[in-house]
Every structure is written in C-alpha cells, then in structure tokens.
ZADRENDREN-440018 format. One line per field, with one value per residue (C-alpha): residue in three letters; x, y, z. Coordinates in nm, 3 decimals, padded with zeros to 5 digits, m for minus. Layout:
<atoms>
type	ala;...
c1	X;...
c2	Y;...
c3	Z;...
</atoms>
This chain:
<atoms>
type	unk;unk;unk;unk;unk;unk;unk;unk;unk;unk;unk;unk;unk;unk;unk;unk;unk;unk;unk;unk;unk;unk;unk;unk;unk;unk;unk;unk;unk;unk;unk;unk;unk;unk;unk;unk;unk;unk;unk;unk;unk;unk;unk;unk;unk;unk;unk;unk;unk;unk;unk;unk;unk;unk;unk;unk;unk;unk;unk;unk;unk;unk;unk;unk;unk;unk;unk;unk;unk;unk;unk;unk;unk;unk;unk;unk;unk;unk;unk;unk;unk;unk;unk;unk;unk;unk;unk;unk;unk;unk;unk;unk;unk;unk;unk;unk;unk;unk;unk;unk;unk;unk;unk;unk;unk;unk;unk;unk;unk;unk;unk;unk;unk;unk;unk;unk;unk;unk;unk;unk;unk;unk;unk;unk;unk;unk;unk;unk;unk;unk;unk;unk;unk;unk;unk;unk;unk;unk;unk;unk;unk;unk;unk;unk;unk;unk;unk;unk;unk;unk;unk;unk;unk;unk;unk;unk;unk;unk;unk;unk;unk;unk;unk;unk;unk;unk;unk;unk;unk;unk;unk;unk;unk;unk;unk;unk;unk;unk;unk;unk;unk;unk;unk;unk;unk;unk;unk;unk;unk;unk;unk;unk;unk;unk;unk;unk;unk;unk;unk;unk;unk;unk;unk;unk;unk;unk;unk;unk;unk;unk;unk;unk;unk;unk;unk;unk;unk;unk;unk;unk;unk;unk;unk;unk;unk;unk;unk;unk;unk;unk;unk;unk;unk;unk;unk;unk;unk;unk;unk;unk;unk;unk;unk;unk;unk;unk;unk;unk;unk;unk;unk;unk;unk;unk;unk;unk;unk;unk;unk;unk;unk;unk;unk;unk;unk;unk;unk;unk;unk;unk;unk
c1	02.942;03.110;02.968;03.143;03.134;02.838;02.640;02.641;02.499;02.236;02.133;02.185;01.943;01.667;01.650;01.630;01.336;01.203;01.263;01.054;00.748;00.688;00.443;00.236;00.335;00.372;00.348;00.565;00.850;00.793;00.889;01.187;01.270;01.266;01.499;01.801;01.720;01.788;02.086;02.216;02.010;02.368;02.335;02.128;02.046;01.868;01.712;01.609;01.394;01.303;01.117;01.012;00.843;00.649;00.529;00.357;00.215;00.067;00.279;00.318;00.491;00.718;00.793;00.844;01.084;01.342;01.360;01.451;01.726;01.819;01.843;02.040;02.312;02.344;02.235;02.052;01.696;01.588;01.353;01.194;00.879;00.801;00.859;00.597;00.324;00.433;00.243;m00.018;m00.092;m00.058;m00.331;m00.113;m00.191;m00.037;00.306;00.329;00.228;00.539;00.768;00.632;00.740;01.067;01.440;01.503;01.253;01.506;01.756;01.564;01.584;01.295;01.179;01.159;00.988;00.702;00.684;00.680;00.375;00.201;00.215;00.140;m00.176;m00.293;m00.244;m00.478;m00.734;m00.684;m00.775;m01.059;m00.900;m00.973;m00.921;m00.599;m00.473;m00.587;m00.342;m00.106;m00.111;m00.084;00.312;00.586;00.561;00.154;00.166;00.484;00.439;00.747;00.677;00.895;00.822;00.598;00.412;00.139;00.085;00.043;m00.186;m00.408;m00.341;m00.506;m00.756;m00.864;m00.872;m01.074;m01.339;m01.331;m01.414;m01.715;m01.492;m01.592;m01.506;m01.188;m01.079;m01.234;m00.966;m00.689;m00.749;m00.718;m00.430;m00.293;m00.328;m00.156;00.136;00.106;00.291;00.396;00.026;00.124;m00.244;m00.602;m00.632;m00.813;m01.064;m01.156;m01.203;m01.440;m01.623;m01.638;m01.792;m02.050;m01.828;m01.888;m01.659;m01.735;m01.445;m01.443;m01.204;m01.521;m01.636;m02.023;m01.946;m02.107;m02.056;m01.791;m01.757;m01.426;m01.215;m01.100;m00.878;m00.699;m00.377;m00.070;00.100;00.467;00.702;00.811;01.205;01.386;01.783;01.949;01.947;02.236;02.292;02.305;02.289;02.007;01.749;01.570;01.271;01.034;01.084;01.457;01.355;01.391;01.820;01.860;01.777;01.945;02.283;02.610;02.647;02.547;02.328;02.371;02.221;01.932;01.981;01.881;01.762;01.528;01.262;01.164;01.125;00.796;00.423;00.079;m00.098;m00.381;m00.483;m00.375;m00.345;m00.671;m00.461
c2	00.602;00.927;01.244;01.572;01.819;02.049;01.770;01.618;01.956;01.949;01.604;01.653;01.935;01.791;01.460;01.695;01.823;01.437;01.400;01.732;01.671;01.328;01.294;01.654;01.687;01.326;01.455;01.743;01.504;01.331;01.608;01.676;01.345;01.308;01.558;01.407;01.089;01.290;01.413;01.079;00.769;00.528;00.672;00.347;00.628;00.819;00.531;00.434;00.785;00.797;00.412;00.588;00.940;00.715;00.468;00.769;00.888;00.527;00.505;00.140;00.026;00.340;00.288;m00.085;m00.031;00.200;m00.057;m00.292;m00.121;00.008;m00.362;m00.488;m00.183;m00.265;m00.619;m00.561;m00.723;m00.395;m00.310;m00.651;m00.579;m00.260;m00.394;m00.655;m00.375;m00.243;m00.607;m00.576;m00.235;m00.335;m00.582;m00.887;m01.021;m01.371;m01.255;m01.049;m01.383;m01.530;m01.305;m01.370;m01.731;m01.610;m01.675;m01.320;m01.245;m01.473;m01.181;m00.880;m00.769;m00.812;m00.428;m00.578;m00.901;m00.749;m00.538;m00.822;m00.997;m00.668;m00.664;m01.044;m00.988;m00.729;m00.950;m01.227;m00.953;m00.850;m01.174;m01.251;m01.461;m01.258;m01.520;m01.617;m01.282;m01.257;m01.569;m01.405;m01.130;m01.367;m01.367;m01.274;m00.947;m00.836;m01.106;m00.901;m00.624;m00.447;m00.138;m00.147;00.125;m00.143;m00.253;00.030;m00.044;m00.415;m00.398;m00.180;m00.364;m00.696;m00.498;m00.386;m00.764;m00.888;m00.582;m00.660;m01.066;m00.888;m00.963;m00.594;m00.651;m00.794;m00.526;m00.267;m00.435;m00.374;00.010;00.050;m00.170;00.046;00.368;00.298;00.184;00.495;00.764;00.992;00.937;00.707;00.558;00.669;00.436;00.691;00.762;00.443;00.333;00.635;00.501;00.221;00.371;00.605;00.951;01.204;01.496;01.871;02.064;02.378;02.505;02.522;02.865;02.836;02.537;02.244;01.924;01.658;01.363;01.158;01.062;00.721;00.614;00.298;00.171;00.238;m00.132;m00.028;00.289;00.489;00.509;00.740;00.722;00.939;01.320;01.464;01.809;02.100;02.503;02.518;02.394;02.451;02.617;02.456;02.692;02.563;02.246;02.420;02.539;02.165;02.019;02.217;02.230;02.181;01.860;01.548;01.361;00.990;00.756;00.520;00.111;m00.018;m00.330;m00.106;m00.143;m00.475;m00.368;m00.172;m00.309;m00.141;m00.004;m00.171;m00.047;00.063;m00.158;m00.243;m00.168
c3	01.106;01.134;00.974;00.877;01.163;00.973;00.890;01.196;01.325;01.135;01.168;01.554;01.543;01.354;01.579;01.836;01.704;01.642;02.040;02.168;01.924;01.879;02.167;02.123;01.768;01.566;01.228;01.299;01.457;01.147;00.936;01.078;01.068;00.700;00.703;00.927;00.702;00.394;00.521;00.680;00.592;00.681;01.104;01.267;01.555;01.233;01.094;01.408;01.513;01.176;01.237;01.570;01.409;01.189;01.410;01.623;01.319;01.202;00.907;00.966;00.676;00.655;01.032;00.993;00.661;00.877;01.159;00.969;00.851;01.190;01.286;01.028;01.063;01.455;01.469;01.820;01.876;02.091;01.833;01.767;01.981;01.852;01.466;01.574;01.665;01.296;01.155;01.358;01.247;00.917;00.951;01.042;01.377;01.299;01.186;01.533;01.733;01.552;01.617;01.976;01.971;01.773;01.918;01.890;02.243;02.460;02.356;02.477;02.808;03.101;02.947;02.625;02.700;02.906;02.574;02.352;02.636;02.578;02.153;02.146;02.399;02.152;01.867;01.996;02.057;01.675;01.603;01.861;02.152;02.442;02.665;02.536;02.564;02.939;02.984;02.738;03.015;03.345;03.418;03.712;03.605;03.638;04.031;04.134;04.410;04.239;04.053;03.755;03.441;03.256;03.567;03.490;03.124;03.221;03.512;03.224;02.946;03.149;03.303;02.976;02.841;03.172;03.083;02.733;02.858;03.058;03.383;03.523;03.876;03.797;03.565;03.837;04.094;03.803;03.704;04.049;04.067;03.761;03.885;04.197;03.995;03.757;03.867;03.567;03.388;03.103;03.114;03.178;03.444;03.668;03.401;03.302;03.643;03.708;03.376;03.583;03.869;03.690;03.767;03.542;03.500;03.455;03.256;03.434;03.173;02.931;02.936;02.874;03.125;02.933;03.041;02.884;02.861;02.934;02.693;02.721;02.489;02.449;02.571;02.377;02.321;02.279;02.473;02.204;02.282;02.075;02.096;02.341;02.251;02.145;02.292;02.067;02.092;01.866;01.692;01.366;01.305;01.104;00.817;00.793;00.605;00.267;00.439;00.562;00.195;m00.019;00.195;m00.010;00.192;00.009;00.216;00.210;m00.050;00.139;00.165;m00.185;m00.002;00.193;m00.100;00.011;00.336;00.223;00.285;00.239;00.549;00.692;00.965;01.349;01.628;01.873;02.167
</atoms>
C-alpha cells in the first residue's frame, strides 16, 4: 500500500525510531510505534514493527494481535515462530507446541525452523519436560561444526536445558561451546560459564569499588527482526508525538477483525 508522500515521511521516521530503541529503549520504540500505526495501520511493514515493539516490551497479546494482521496482509509464515513465543508468554505452552507440529514450519526457512526448535524447547520447559526439550534441542543444526547466526543461541539454549536437568558438565562443555560460536555477544555465555566455574567479577567501574555480582539472565527465545529501515534525513524527537497525531493527514482506520485477535496477558516466557 502506497502512502501520500508526507505521510509516508512521517511514518518512515517514526519506524526509524522503533529500529534504534527497541533493544536499549523497548518502551520508548514502543511509543513511537503507536504512532506510525496511527498514522498507517493498512502498511504490513507497520503492523509488523508495531507486533515487534510490543513483543520487547512483553505486551504479549498486543504484540500477538498486530502479527496477526501482518500475516494475513502478506500471507508469509516468517512470523509464525515469533507469534508462537506470543502464546507462550501469554501462559499457553500447548498452543505454541502446536504451532510446532503445524504445516506452516515446513514453509519457514532453516533461520526460521531453528527458531521455531528454540520456542517449542521453551514451551516444554513451561510445562515441565526438561528432558523432552533437551531432545527438542538435539538436531543437524546444534551437531554441525558450521557457525550459522542461530548456532550461538542454540548451543545456549541446550546448555541451559542440560543444567536445568542437573547435567552440569554437559552444559559446562556447551557455554563453552556457545561462546566460541558467539561473536557479536547475543548471549551471556561467558558469564554463565564463569558461574559455572566459581569466577567472581569485580566492577571496577563502581566507585566505592564494591563487589557485584553477575548478572545472568536468561536466553532470549526469538531474534527480534524488524523490517528493513527506510532511510530518512531525520527523525523525530520524542516531543513530536503530539505534531505526528494531530497532522492534517488522516491516518488509516485499523482491521475491524483485529478485535479478535486480542488475549489477556499471562505471563513472559521461561526462556
């Protein structure tokens, strides 16, 4: 769908914004967000960050509402693994495993399947079976030698299961196994494997110099993707909400349907 020339601007501007914050500042990519959706709720590419802003700021039923309507405008199954995460953090473990066993996962790509291994892993632990999502876990992907983008979130999403199953040398062996397939630092691989080891860290950025601990974490299931950026001049400043809102264009009306796309939130996922 086509938009006006000035609307488009500002639409371009505020998903922007959505792709800059959404890892530092989730609830201020979600603002902005709202925004290009009030301005253009019929763009898939809107709907689509808009799904992706709320799922980083646990707004599962929100986030699971706008990818369903980004689906049903493009018809693609990209987003299937990612809606999936949405049930379990709504509290829905079982309706993730079945859109694990679904038609649509023989349609993703090898990106997206590994994804869809990784949300249905973390759906049997919702639900108790830590050995079933060890074997959930066990495929081509974690045996090959190949480093491919998902190969560190794997390795730590089964060494996290084997720990979990009180398999500590095993999930020492993948940490390690993780880290050396983690080269941008999209887990805390290295930390939990110094857990492992009984290192403890001194923050020397601490200015009375106490000591901290390590934060942990847990592993993020699904790679938050937002669709490519479009390039603009500028960008708004948060204060330009109230400009964006009230501008003379008329932004577009939302999917009626999209009201029975909305569920109460539960809960966040147990990574």
């Amino acid at each position: 769908m086509s938009l006006p020339k000035g609307l488009a601007e500002d639409v371009a501007k505020n998903l922007v914004m959505v792709a800059r914050l959404i890892d530092e500042d989730p609830e201020g990519a979600y603002a902005y967000s709202k925004i290009a959706l009030r301005l253009a709720s019929r763009v898939a590419a809107v709907r689509e960050a808009a799904g992706f802003a709320a799922y980083a700021s646990q707004k599962y039923s929100e986030a699971l509402a706008e990818f369903r309507a980004a689906r049903r405008m493009t018809g693609g199954v990209d987003l299937w693994p990612v809606m999936a995460d949405c049930e379990r953090g709504l509290g829905r473990p079982e309706k993730a495993l079945d859109m694990a066993g679904a038609p649509e996962v023989q349609k993703l790509d090898k990106a997206g399947q590994v994804e869809m291994r990784l949300v249905a892993a973390g759906a049997r632990r919702d639900i108790g079976q830590i050995d079933a999502a060890i074997v959930t876990l066990q495929s081509p992907e974690l045996a090959s030698n190949s480093v491919q983008p998902w190969t560190a979130r794997l390795r730590y999403a089964y060494a996290d299961a084997l720990l979990s199953a009180g398999r500590e040398a095993e999930a020492r062996e993948w940490f390690a196994k993780a880290i050396e397939s983690d080269k941008d630092g999209s887990t805390d691989a290295s930390d939990r494997l110094a857990e492992l080891d009984g290192v403890e860290f001194l923050d020397a950025l601490v200015e009375d110099e106490d000591e901290t601990d390590v934060d942990t974490g847990t592993d993020g299931v699904v790679k938050v993707q937002l669709p490519d950026e479009i390039e603009v001049d500028t960008v708004p400043e948060p204060e330009d909400e109230v400009d964006l809102l009230d501008s003379e264009q008329t932004p577009d009306e939302d999917d009626e349907d999209d009201e029975n796309d909305e569920d109460d939130s539960k809960g966040a996922p147990q990574g």
